[in-house]
C-alpha positions in Angstrom: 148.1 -99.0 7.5 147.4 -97.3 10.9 150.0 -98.9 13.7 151.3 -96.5 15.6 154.9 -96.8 15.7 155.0 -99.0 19.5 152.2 -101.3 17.4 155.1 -101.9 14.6 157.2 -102.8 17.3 154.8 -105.2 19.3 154.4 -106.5 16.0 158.0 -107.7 15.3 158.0 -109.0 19.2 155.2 -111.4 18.5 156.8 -112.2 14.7 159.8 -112.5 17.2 158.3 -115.4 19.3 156.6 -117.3 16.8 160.5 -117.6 15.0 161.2 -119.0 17.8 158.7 -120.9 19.2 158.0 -122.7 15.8 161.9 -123.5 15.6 163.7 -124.0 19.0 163.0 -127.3 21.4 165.2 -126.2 24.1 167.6 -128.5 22.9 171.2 -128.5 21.9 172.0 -127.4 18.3 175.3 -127.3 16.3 175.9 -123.5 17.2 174.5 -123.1 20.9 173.9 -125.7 23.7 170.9 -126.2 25.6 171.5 -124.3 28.7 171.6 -120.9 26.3 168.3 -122.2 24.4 166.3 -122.3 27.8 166.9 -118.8 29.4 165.9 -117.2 26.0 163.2 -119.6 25.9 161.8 -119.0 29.2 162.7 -114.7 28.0 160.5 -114.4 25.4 157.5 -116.5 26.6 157.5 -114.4 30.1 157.8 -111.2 27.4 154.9 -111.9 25.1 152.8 -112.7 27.7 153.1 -110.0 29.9 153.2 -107.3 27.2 150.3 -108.9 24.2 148.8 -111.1 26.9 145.6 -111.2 24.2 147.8 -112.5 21.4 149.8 -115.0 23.8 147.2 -117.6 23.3 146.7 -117.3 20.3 150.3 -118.3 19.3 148.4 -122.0 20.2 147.0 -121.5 16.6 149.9 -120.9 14.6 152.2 -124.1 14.3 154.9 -124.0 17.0 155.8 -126.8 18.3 154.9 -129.0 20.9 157.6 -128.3 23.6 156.3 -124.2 23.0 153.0 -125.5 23.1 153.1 -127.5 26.4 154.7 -123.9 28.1 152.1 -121.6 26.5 149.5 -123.9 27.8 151.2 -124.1 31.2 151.3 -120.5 31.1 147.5 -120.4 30.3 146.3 -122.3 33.0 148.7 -121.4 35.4 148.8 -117.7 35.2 145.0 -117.4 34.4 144.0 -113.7 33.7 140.7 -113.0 35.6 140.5 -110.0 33.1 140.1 -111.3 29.9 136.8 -111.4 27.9 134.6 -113.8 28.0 134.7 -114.7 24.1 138.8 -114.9 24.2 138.5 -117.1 26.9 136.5 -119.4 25.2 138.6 -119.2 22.2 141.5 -119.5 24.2 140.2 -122.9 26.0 139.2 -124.0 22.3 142.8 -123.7 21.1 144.3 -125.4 24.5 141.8 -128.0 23.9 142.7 -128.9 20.0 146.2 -128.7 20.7 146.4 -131.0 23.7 144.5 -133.3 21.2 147.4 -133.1 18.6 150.2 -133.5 21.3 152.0 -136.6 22.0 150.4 -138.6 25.1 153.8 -138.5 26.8 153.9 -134.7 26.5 150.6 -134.0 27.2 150.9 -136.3 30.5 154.5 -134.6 31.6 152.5 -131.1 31.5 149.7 -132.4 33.6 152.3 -133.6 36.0 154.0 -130.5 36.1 150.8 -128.6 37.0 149.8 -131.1 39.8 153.2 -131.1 41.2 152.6 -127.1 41.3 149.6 -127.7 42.7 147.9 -125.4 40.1 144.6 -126.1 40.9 141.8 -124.1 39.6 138.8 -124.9 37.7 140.1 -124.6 34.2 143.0 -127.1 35.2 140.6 -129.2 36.1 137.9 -129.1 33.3 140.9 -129.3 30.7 142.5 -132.3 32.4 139.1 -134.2 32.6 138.3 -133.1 29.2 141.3 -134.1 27.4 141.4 -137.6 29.7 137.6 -138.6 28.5 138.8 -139.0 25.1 141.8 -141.0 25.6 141.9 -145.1 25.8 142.6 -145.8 29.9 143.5 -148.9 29.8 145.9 -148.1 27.2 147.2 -145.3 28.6 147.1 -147.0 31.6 150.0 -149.4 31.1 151.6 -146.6 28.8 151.9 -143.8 30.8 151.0 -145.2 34.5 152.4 -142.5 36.7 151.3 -139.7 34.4 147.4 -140.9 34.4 148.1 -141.7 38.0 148.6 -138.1 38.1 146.3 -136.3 36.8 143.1 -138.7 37.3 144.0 -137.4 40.7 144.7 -133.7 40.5 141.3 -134.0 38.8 139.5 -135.8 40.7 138.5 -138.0 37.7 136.6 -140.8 38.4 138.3 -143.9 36.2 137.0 -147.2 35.3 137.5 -150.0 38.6 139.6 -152.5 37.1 141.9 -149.2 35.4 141.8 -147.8 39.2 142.6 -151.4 40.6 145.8 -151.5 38.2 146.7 -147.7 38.7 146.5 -147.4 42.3 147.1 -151.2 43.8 150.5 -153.0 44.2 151.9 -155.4 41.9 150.7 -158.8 43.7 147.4 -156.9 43.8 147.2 -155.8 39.8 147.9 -159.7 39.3 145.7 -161.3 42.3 142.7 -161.7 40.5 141.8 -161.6 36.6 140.5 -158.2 34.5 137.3 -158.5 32.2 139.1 -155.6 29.9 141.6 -157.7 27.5 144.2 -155.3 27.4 144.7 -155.3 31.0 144.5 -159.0 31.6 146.7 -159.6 28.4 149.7 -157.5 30.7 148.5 -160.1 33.8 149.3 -163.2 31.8 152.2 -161.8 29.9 153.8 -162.2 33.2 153.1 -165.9 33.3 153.3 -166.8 29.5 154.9 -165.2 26.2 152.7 -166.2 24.1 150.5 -163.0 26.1 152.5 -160.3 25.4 151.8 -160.1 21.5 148.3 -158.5 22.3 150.2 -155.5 24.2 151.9 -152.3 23.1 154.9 -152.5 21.5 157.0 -150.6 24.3 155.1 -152.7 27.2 155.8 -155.8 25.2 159.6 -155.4 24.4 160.1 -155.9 28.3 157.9 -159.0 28.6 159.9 -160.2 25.4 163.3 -159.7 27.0 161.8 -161.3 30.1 160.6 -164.5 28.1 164.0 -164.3 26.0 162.0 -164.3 23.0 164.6 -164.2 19.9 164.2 -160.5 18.6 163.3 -161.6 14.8 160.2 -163.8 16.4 159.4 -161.1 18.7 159.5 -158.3 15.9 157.2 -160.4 13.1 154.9 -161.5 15.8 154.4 -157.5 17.0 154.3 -155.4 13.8 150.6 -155.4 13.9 150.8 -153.9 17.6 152.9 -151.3 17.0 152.6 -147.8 15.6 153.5 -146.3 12.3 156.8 -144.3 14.0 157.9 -147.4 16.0 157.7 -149.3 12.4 159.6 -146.7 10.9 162.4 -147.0 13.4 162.2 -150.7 13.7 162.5 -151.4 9.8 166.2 -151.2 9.5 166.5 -153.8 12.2 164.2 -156.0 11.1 165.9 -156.0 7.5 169.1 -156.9 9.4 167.6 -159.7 10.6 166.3 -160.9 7.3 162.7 -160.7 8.2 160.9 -161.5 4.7 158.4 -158.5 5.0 159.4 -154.6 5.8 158.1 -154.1 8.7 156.1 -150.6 7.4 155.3 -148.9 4.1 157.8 -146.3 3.9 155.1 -144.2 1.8 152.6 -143.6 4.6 155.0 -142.1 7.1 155.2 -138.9 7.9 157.7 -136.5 5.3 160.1 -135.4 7.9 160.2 -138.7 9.6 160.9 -140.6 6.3 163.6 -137.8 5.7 165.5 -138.7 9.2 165.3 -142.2 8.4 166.7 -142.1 5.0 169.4 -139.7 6.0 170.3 -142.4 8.5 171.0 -145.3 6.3 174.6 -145.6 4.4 174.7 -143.8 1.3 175.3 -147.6 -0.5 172.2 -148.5 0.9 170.0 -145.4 -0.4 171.4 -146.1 -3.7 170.8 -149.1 -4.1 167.5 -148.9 -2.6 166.7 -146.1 -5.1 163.6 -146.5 -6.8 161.6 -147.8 -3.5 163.1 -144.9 -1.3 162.2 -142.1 -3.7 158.9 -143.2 -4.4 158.2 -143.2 -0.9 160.0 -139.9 -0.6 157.0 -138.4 -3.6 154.1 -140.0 -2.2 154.8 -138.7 1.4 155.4 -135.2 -0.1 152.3 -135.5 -2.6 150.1 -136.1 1.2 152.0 -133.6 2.6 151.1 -131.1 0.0 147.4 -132.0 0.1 145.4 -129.4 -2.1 148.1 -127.2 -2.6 150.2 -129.6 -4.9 151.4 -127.6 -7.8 149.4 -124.5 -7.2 152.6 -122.7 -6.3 154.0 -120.3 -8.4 157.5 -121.5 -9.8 159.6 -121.6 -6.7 163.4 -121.8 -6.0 164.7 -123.9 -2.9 168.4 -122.8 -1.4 168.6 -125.8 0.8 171.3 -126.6 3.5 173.6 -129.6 3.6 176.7 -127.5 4.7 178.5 -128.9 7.8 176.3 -127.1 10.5 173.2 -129.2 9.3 174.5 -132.6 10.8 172.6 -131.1 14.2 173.7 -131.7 17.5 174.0 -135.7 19.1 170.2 -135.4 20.1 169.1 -133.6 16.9 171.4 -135.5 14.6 170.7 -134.4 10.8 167.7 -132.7 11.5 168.7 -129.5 9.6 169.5 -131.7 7.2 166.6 -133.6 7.2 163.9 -130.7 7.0 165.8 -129.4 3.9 165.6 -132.8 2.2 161.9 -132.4 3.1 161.2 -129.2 1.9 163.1 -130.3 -1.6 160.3 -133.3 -1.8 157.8 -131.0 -0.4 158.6 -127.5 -2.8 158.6 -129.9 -5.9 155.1 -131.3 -5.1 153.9 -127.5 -4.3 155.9 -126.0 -7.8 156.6 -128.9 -10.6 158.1 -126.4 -12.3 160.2 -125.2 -9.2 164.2 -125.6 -8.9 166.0 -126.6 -5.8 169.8 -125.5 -5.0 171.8 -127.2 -3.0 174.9 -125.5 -0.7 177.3 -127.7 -2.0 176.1 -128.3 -5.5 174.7 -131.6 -5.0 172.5 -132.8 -8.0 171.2 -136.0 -6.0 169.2 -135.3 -3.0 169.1 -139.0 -2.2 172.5 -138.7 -1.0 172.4 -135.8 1.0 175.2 -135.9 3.9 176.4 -133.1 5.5 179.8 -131.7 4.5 181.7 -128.3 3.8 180.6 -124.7 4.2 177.9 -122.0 3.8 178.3 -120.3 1.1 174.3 -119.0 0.5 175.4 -115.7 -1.4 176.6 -117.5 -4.7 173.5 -120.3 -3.9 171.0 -117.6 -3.5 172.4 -115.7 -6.8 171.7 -118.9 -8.6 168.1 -119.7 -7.7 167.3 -115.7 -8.6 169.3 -116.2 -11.5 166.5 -119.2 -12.6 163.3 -116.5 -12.8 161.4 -117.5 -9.7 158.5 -116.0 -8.4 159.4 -117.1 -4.7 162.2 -118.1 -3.2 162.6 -120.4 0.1 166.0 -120.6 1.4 166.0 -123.5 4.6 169.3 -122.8 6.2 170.4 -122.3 10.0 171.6 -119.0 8.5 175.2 -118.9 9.6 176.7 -118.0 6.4 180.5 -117.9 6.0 180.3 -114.2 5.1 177.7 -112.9 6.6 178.7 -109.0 5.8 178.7 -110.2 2.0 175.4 -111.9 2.0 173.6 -109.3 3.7 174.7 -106.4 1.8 173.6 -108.5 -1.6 170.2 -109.3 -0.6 169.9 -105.6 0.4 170.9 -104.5 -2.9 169.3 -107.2 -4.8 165.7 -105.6 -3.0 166.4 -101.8 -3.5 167.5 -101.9 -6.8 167.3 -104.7 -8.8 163.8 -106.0 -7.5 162.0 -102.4 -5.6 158.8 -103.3 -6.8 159.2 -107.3 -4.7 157.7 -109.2 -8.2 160.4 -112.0 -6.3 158.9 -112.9 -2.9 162.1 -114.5 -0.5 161.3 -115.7 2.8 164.0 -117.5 5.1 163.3 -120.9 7.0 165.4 -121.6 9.8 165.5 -124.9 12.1 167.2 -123.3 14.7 167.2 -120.9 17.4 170.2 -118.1 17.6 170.5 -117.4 21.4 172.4 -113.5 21.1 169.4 -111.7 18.8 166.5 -114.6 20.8 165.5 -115.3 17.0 166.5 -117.2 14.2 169.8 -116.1 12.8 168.7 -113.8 9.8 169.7 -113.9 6.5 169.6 -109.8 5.8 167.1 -107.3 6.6 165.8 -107.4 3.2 164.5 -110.9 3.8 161.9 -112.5 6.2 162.9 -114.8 8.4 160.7 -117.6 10.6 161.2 -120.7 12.3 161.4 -124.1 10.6 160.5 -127.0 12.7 157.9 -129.5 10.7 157.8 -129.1 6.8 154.3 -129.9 6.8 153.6 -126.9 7.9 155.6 -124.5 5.4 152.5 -123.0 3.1 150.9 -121.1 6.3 154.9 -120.2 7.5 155.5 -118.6 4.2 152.2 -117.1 4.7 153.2 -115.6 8.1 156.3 -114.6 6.9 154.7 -111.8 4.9 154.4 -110.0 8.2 158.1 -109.7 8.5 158.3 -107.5 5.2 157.3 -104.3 7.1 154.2 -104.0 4.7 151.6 -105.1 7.1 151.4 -104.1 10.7 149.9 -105.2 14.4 146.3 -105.0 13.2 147.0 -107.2 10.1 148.7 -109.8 12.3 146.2 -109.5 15.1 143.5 -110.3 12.5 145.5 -113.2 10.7 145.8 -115.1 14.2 142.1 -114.5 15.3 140.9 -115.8 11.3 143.2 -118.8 12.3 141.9 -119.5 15.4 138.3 -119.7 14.2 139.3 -121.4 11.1 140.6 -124.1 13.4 138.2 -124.5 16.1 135.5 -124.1 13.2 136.7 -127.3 11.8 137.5 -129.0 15.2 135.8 -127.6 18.0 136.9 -130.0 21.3 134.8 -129.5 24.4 135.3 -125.8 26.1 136.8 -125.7 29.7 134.8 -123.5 31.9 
């Protein structure tokens, strides 16, 4: 390896910031509120990108998540550097593009209000706005997210279908004067008059007509479940059983792994057992998807995973610790048949996870090494009970009993600790990186071998650039000037 000793260092910055960008929302967590995330937020993004401005964008390629996402994009387009060469630009505008494609509408339309309400205006703003805007449904978006298309169709200057511009842009007795030739549109004109209407909108844009027809929620909810999306199913189904419809609303199977996790954490424990069978079948055939072509080509892996106290979250993350260890049990096991999985408190049925008691991860860890992995994943907010202890056994467990690393460790961490601007770490013997969607864990435990001091700057710089182009290889969106 050649770094120099300040590329070592820029290294660990930029391993630094993708902890943290892949992990922290900004949000409140059990350990530190909001108003500390922020600032150290806002730290490190200002940091990375004025010192490895090359290697700023390219973060867009790794998988942080979207609220990181939205301010490296912001960032992008709003600090533009006149400097850079021409092929990282267009690799740059590649990555802005894909990922804007992957982002929630809502987000995607919050960022574009931001930047016209900064009046960051240039030409790239512009081509990515319009870009992004001729691939998404108007009318749909249109009664979805009004203000937001409002917005940026004219920060843009886009030039929008006339009956989407008449319902934009007009007043309400003008949307309704006259009728629309595109049905979604004229579906929300007579849903104002009639409730039989409102069944061929949005779920969200329908729930109000429904309350404004007083339509009896079952009725409403058996009518709509063909209208609405597979997350609004997901978090509709418990209602609708409450209200003895005669179908689920959804197949619990095709949701999303970490979704499924936060709705299964969220039922009573009576319920999950006696819904048993149906809940972990959905539970393997969501982690089976998840795993993809990588289902049990792992070598035999141990899981530490996290149900102590700390991992009921925060009120607006509530058991989502919790919830990405259950999925990274479901996920691991689809990765490693063979694999083990070790819970905090000893719990032998993941089903009925809950969180309770403390950290103990020394004794946890002991056990899992004590099985004969190959790898070990330990998902944890890292705040053991004796830190001191835990570090000092990792660190001998490397130097003495394992030098030659035949065990590979890596740490996963949910959340964001505010006093190092990292995840809270386990012991400098292990790697740690941010944990925000389990889908995602094969290429974090990939990353993480960057954090073992074996591989440098130039390694890293050539992992993200291989990334990139593997990416915009596969999905190459239309390039902003």
């Amino acid at each position: 390896m050649t770094d120099t000793y300040t590329d070592l260092l820029a290294c660990e910055d930029l391993l630094l910031f993708a902890a943290a960008a892949v992990s922290s929302t900004g949000q409140r967590e059990f350990h530190t509120g909001a108003d500390d995330q922020r600032p150290a937020l806002d730290f490190l993004h200002e940091y990375v990108h004025g010192t490895l401005p090359d290697l700023y964008g390219l973060m867009l390629a790794l998988h942080v998540n979207d609220h990181n996402a939205a301010r490296i994009v912001h960032t992008l387009l709003s600090r533009p550097r006149p400097s850079a060469d021409p092929a990282t630009r267009v690799r740059e505008n590649g990555l802005i593009g894909r990922r804007l494609a992957l982002m929630p509408p809502q987000r995607v339309y919050r960022l574009f209000r931001r930047l016209a309400a900064e009046r960051v205006n240039n030409r790239r703003t512009r081509a990515v706005m319009r870009a992004w805007l001729a691939r998404r449904p108007l009318a749909l978006d249109a009664l979805k997210y009004r203000a937001g298309l409002r917005a940026a169709a004219r920060h843009a200057r886009v030039p929008l279908p006339a009956e989407v511009a008449r319902f934009l842009f007009s007043g309400p007795a003008a949307r309704r004067a006259r009728p629309y030739t595109t049905p979604l549109l004229e579906s929300h004109r007579r849903a104002h008059y009639a409730a039989r209407e409102l069944y061929g909108l949005p779920f969200t844009v329908a729930e109000g007509f429904a309350t404004h027809h007083r339509v009896p929620r079952a009725v409403f909810l058996e009518g709509i479940a063909e209208r609405t999306t597979a997350a609004e199913r997901l978090r509709l189904d418990r209602g609708a059983r409450r209200l003895g419809l005669d179908a689920p609303l959804t197949d619990l199977g095709s949701a999303p792994l970490l979704r499924l996790c936060v709705y299964v954490l969220g039922l009573p424990v009576a319920e999950r057992r006696e819904r048993r069978a149906e809940l972990e079948a959905a539970l393997e055939r969501a982690a089976l998807r998840t795993a993809g072509p990588l289902a049990g080509t792992w070598p035999r892996t141990a899981a530490v995973l996290d149900d102590s106290y700390s991992s009921i979250g925060s009120p607006v993350r509530r058991n989502r610790p919790l919830a990405l260890a259950l999925a990274c049990h479901h996920l691991l096991r689809a990765l490693s048949p063979d694999g083990s999985s070790h819970w905090l408190s000893g719990r032998a049925d993941p089903l009925t996870a809950r969180p309770a008691g403390p950290t103990r991860l020394t004794e946890t860890i002991l056990d899992a090494l004590d099985t004969g992995p190959s790898r070990v994943v330990v998902v944890s907010d890292g705040y053991d009970d004796t830190p001191p202890l835990l570090s000092d056994a990792l660190l001998l467990w490397r130097r003495r009993v394992d030098p030659e690393r035949s065990v590979t460790m890596v740490h996963l961490a949910p959340v964001l600790d505010t006093d190092s601007l990292a995840p809270h770490r386990l012991s400098p013997a292990v790697p740690t990186i941010g944990l925000h969607d389990p889908a995602v864990l094969p290429s974090l435990v990939e990353l993480a071998r960057f954090g073992e001091e074996r591989l440098g700057l130039a390694d890293l710089r050539a992992h993200l650039l291989a990334t990139a182009d593997t990416l915009l290889a596969a999905d190459r969106p239309e390039e902003a000037p």
